[in-house]
C-alpha positions as CSV (number, residue, x, y, z in Angstrom):
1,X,-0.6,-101.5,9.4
2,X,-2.8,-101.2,6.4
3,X,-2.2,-98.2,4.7
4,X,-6.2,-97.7,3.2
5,X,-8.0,-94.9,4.5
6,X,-12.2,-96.0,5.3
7,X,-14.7,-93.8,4.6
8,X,-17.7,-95.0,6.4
9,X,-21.1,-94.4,5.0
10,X,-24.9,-95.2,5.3
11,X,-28.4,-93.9,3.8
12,X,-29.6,-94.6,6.8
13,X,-27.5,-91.7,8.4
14,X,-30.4,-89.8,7.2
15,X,-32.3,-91.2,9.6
16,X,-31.0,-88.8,12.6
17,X,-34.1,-86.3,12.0
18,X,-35.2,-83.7,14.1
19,X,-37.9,-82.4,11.4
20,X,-37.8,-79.7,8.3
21,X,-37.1,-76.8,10.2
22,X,-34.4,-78.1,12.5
23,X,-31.0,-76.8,11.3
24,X,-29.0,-79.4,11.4
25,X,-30.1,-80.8,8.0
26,X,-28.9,-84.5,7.6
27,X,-29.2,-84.3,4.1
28,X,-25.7,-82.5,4.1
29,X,-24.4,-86.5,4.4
30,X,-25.8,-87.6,1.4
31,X,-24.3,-84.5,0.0
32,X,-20.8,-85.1,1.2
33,X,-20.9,-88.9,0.2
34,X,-22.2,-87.9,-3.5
35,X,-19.5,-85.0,-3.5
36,X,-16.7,-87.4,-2.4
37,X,-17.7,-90.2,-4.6
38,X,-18.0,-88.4,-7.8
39,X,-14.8,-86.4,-7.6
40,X,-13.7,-90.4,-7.6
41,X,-11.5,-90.4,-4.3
42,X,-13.9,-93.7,-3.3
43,X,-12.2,-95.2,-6.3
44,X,-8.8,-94.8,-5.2
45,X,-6.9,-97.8,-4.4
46,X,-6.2,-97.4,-0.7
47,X,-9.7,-96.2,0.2
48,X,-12.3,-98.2,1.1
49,X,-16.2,-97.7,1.9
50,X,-18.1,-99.3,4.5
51,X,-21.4,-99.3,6.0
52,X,-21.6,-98.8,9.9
53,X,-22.8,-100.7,12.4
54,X,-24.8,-100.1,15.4
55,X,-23.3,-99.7,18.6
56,X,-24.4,-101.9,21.4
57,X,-25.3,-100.7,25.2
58,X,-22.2,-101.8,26.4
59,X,-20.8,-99.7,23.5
60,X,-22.8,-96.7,25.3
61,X,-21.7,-96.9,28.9
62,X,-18.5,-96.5,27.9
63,X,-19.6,-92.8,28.6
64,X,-23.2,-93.0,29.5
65,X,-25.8,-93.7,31.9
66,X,-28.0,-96.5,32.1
67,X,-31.1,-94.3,33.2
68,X,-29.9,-91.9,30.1
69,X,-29.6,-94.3,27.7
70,X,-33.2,-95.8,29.1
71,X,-34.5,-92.1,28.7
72,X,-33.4,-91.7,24.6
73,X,-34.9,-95.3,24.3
74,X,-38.1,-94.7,25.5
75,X,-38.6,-91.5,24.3
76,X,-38.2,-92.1,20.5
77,X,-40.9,-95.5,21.4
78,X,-43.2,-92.8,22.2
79,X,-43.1,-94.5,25.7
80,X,-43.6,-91.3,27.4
81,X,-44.0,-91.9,31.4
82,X,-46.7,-89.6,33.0
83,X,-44.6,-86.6,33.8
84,X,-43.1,-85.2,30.6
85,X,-40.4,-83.3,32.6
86,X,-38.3,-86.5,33.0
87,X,-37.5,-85.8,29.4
88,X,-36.2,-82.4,30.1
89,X,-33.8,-83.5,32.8
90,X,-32.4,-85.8,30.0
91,X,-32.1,-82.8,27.5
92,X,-34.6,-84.3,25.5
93,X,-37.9,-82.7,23.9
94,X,-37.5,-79.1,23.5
95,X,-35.8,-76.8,21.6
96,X,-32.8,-78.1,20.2
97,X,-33.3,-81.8,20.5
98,X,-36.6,-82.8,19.6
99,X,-37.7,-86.2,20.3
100,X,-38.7,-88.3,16.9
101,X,-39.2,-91.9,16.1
102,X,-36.2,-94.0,16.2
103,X,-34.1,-91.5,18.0
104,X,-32.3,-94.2,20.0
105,X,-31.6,-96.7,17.0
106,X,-30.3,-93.0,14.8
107,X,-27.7,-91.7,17.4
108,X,-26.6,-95.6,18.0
109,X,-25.6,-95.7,14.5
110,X,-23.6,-92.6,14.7
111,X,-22.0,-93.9,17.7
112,X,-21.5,-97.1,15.9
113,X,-19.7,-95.8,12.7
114,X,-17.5,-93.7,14.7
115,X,-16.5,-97.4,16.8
116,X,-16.4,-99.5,13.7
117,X,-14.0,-96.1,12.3
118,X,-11.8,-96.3,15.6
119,X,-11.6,-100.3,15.5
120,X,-10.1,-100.2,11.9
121,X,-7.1,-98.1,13.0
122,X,-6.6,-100.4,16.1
123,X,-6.9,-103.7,14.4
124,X,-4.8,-102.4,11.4
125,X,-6.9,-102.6,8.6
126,X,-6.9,-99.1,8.1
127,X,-5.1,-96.1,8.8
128,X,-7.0,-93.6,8.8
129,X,-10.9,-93.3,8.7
130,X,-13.7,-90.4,8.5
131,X,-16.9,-90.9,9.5
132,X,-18.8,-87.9,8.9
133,X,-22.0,-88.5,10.8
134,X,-20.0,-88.3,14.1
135,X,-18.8,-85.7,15.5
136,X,-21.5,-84.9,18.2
137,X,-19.6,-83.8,20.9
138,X,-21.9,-81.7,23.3
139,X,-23.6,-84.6,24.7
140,X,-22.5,-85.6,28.6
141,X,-23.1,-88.6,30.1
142,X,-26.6,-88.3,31.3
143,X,-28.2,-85.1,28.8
144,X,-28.6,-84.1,25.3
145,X,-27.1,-80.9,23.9
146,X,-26.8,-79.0,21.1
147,X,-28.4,-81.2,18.5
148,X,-26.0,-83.7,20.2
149,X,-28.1,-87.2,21.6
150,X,-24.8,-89.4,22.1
151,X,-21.5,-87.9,22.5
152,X,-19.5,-90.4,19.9
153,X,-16.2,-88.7,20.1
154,X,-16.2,-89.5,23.6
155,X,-17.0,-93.1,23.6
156,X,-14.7,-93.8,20.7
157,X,-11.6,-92.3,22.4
158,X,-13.1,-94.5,25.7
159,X,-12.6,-97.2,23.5
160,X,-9.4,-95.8,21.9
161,X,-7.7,-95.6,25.5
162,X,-7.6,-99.5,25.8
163,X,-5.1,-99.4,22.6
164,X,-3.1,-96.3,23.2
165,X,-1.3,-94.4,26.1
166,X,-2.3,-91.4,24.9
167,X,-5.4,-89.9,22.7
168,X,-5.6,-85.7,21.3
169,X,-8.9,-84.9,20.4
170,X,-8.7,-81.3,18.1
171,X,-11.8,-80.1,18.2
172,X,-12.4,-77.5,15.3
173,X,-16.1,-76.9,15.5
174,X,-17.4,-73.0,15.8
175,X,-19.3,-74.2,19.1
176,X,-17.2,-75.7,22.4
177,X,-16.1,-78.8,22.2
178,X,-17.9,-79.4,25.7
179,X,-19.2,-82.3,26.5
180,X,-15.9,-84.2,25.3
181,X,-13.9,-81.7,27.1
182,X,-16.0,-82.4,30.8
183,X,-15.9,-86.1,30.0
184,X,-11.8,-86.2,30.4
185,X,-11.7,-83.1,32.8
186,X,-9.4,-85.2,34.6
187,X,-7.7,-87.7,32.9
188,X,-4.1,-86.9,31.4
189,X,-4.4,-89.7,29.2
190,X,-6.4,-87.5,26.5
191,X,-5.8,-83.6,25.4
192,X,-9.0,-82.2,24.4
193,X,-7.8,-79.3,22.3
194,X,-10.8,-76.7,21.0
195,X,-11.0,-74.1,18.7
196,X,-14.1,-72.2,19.2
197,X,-15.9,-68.8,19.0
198,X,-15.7,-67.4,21.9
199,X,-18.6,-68.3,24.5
200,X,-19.1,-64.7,25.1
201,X,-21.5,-64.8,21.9
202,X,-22.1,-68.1,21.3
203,X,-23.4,-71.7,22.6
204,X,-22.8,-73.7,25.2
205,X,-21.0,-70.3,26.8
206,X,-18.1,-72.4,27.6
207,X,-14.2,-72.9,26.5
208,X,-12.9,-70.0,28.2
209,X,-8.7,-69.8,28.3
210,X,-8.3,-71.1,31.8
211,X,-10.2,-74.3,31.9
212,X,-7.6,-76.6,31.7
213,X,-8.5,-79.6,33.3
214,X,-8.2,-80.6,37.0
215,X,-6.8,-83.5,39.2
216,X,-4.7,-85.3,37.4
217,X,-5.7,-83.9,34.2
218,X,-5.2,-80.7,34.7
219,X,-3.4,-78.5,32.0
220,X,-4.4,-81.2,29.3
221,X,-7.6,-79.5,27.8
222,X,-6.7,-76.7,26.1
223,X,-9.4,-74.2,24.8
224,X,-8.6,-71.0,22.2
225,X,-11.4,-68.7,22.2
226,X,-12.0,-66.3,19.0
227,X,-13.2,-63.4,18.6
228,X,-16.3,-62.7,16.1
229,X,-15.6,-62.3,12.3
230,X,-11.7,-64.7,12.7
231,X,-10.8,-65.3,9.3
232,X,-8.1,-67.6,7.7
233,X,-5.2,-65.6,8.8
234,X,-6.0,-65.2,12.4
235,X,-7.3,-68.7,12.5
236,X,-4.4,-70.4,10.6
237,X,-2.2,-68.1,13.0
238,X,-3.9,-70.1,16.5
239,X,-3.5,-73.5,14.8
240,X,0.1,-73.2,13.5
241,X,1.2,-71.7,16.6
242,X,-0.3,-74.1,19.2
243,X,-1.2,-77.5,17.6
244,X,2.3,-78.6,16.4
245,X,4.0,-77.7,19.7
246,X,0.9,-79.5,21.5
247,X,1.4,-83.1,20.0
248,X,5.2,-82.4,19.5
249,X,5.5,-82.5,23.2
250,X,1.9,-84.9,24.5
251,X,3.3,-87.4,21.7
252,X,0.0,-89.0,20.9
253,X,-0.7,-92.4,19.7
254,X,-3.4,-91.3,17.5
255,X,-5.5,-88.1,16.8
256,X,-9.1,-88.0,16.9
257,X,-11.0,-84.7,14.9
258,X,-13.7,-83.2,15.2
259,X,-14.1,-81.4,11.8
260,X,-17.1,-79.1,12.2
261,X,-18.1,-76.9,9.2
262,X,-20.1,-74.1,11.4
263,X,-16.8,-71.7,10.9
264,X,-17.2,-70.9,7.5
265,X,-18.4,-67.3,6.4
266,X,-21.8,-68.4,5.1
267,X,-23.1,-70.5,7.8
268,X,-25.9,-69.3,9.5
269,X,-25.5,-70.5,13.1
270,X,-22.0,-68.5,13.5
271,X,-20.2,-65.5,13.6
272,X,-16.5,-66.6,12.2
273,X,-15.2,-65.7,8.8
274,X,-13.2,-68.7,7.1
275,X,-13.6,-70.0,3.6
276,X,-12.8,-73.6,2.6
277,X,-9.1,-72.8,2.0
278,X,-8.1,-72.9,6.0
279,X,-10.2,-75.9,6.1
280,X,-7.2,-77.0,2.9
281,X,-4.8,-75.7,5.4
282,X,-5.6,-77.5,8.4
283,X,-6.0,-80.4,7.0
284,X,-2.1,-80.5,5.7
285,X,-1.1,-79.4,8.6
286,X,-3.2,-82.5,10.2
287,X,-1.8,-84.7,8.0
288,X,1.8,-83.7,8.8
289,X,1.3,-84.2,12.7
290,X,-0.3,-87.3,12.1
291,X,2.6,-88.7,9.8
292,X,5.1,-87.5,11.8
293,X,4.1,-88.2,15.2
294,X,1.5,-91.4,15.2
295,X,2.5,-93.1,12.5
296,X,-0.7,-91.7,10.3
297,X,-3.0,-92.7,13.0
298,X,-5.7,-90.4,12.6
299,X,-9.7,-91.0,13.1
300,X,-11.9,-88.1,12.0
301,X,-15.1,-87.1,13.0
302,X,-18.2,-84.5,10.9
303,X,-19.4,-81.8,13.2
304,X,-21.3,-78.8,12.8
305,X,-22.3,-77.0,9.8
306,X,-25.4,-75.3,8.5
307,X,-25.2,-74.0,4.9
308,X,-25.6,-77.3,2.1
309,X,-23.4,-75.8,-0.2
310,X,-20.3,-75.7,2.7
311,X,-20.5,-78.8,4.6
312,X,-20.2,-81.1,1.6
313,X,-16.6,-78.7,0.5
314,X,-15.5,-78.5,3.6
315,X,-15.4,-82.8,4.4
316,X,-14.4,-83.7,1.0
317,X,-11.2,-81.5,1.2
318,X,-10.6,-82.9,4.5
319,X,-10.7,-86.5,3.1
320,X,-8.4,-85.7,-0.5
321,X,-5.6,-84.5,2.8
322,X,-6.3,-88.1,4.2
323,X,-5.8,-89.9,1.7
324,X,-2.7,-87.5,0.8
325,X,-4.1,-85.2,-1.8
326,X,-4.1,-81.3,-2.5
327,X,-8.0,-80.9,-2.6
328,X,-7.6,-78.3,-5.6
329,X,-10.8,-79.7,-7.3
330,X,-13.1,-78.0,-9.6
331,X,-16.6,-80.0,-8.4
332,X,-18.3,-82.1,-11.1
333,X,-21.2,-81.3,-13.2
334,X,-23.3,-84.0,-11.9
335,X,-22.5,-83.1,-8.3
336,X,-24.2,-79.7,-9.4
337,X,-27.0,-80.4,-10.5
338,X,-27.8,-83.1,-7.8
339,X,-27.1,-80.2,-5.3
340,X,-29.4,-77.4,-6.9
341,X,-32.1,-80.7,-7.6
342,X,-31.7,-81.3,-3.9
343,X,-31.5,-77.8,-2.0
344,X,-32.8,-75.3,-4.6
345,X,-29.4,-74.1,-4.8
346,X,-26.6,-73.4,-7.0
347,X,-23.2,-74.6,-5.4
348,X,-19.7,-73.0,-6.3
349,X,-17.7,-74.8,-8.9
350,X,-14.7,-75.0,-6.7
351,X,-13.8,-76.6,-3.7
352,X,-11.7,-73.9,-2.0
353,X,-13.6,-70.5,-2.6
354,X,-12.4,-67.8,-4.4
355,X,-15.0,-65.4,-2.8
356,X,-13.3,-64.0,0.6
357,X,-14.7,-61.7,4.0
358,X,-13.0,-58.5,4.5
359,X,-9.7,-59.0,6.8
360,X,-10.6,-56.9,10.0
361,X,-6.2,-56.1,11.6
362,X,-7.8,-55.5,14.8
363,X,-9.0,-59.2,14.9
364,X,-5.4,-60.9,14.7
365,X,-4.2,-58.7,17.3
366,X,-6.6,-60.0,19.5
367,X,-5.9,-63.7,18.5
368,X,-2.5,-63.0,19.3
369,X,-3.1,-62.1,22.2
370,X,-5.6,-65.2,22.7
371,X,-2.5,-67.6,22.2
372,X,-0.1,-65.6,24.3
373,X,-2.6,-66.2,27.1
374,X,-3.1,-69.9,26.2
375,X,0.6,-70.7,26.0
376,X,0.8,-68.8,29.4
377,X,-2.0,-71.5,31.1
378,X,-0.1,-74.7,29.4
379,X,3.5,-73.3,30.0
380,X,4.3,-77.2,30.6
381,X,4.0,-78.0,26.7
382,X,5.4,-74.5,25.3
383,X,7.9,-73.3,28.1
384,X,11.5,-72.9,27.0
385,X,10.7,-74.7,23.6
């Protein structure tokens, strides 16, 4: 296998649009490709950059329904039948998921990159690759959710399933990785693993300790709950404590990530506390598991995330651990001023932040006791170990 690591990368991300004052803002891509680019890790020797493709219905049904697929087509035609309320049952139209031109050929193009990302691992000309427009894992097979058209995640590890015994999805996204999670309810083929505020306070009001799966899949989705205001230490706490074990014992043949910015102090959307430096931290610890247990195999998605000046930090640190490096970067002048030119604001000059929340104790007392339940519902991977 080809050691490069793909970055995969389109303008025309830009064209998944839901209109000025939706938050999720896709100018936070072109942010994260200038950012990676001009701290030169796309001129590094084993990395290569490549556009996306679109991915085909076939590619789609992997994980969707033909009358849902019909309904995201017509609706950003403008082919609106005589009852609008068909568009509701879809998820589409309201709220979070506005319908706009070209929705269809935008979320195929997500989906796409994320298959063309997959298919380099499998085929051996890569690694490792990050394709930052995917990610959207609320969507089920027949609705929209949560800013969420097509659920890519889902239809790459479909296609990831042909190639490998085994697929773990980490999911590290303030919201519930949902929609993957319900997909695979009950196939022991693929661990859905999410890290999530807690549903108590926050959407989709799901990823509560005991579902874990059913049928044959049951004890192979995995959910960890936090508490409002977790911080690095409580959060790097949960990961060390359950991810190793996890894919010590489930043995994957590749990891799939879903590496959601929404958990940082300063987004807007959220109510957890981390900076950029557990984002460092997971990401090593990542790569370890990877190396060590899938030969490197290791396909990551973009996610959530709602502040400009974040997003762009948080995915280029994740991509200097992919391709091996400590992401201890001061950012570049000309990154700057593009951001404050583009957003009206002034980034930090780091990537890892030097400004941190207040430590509440109370909070990792409750996250310890969050993982003593969880490791109590999947005795089967931490029993006696």
């Amino acid at each position: 296998m080809d050691n490069r690591v793909a970055f995969i990368y389109s303008d025309a991300f830009l064209g998944y649009d839901f209109g000025k004052s939706h938050p999720l803002n896709p100018i936070r891509l072109l942010l994260t490709f200038r950012l990676i680019k001009d701290l030169g890790l796309l001129e590094r020797e084993d990395v290569t950059l490549l556009e996306p493709e679109y991915a085909t219905r076939e590619d789609l049904l992997r994980v969707h329904t033909p009358e849902f697929i019909d309904a995201v087509k017509s609706a950003g035609e403008g082919k609106l039948p005589r009852s609008p309320f068909i568009f509701t049952e879809f998820g589409l139209g309201y709220g979070d998921n506005p319908i706009f031109e070209g929705m269809y050929e935008a979320s195929s193009l997500y989906v796409g990159a994320s298959l063309k990302a997959a298919r380099l691992i499998v085929e051996g000309d890569a690694r490792r690759a990050f394709n930052i427009s995917g990610g959207l894992h609320h969507a089920t097979a027949s609705r929209a959710s949560g800013f969420c058209i097509f659920n890519d995640p889902a239809i790459a590890i479909s296609y990831l399933k042909e190639h490998f015994e085994r697929v773990m999805y980490i999911d590290i996204d303030a919201h519930h990785g949902d929609g993957v999670q319900w997909i695979f309810y009950d196939d022991p083929s693929v661990l859905t693993v999410s890290f999530h505020e807690s549903g108590r306070y926050l959407f989709p009001g799901t990823g509560e300790i005991d579902e874990i799966g059913e049928g044959k899949g049951k004890g192979y989705a995995v959910n960890i709950p936090l508490p409002r205001g977790t911080s690095d230490p409580a959060y790097l706490y949960a990961f060390g404590e359950i991810v190793p074990e996890l894919a010590e014992v489930f043995e994957p043949g590749i990891v799939v990530t879903q590496l959601g910015a929404d958990t940082h102090f300063l987004d807007p959307l959220t109510d957890l506390s981390l900076t950029t430096r557990a984002y460092s931290e997971i990401g090593k610890m990542l790569d370890e598991i990877t190396q060590k247990l899938c030969d490197g195999r290791w396909l990551a998605l973009g996610g959530g995330g709602y502040d400009m000046t974040v997003v762009p930090r948080a995915w280029s640190i994740h991509f200097a651990r992919m391709v091996g490096l400590n992401p201890d970067y001061s950012i570049p002048e000309d990154w700057m001023r593009f951001c404050e030119n583009t957003i009206h604001r002034r980034p930090p000059r780091e990537l890892l932040d030097s400004e941190t929340p207040g430590e509440d104790p109370s909070i990792l007392e409750e996250v310890r006791g969050v993982v003593e339940d969880v490791k109590r519902y999947h005795r089967a991977f931490f029993s006696d170990r």
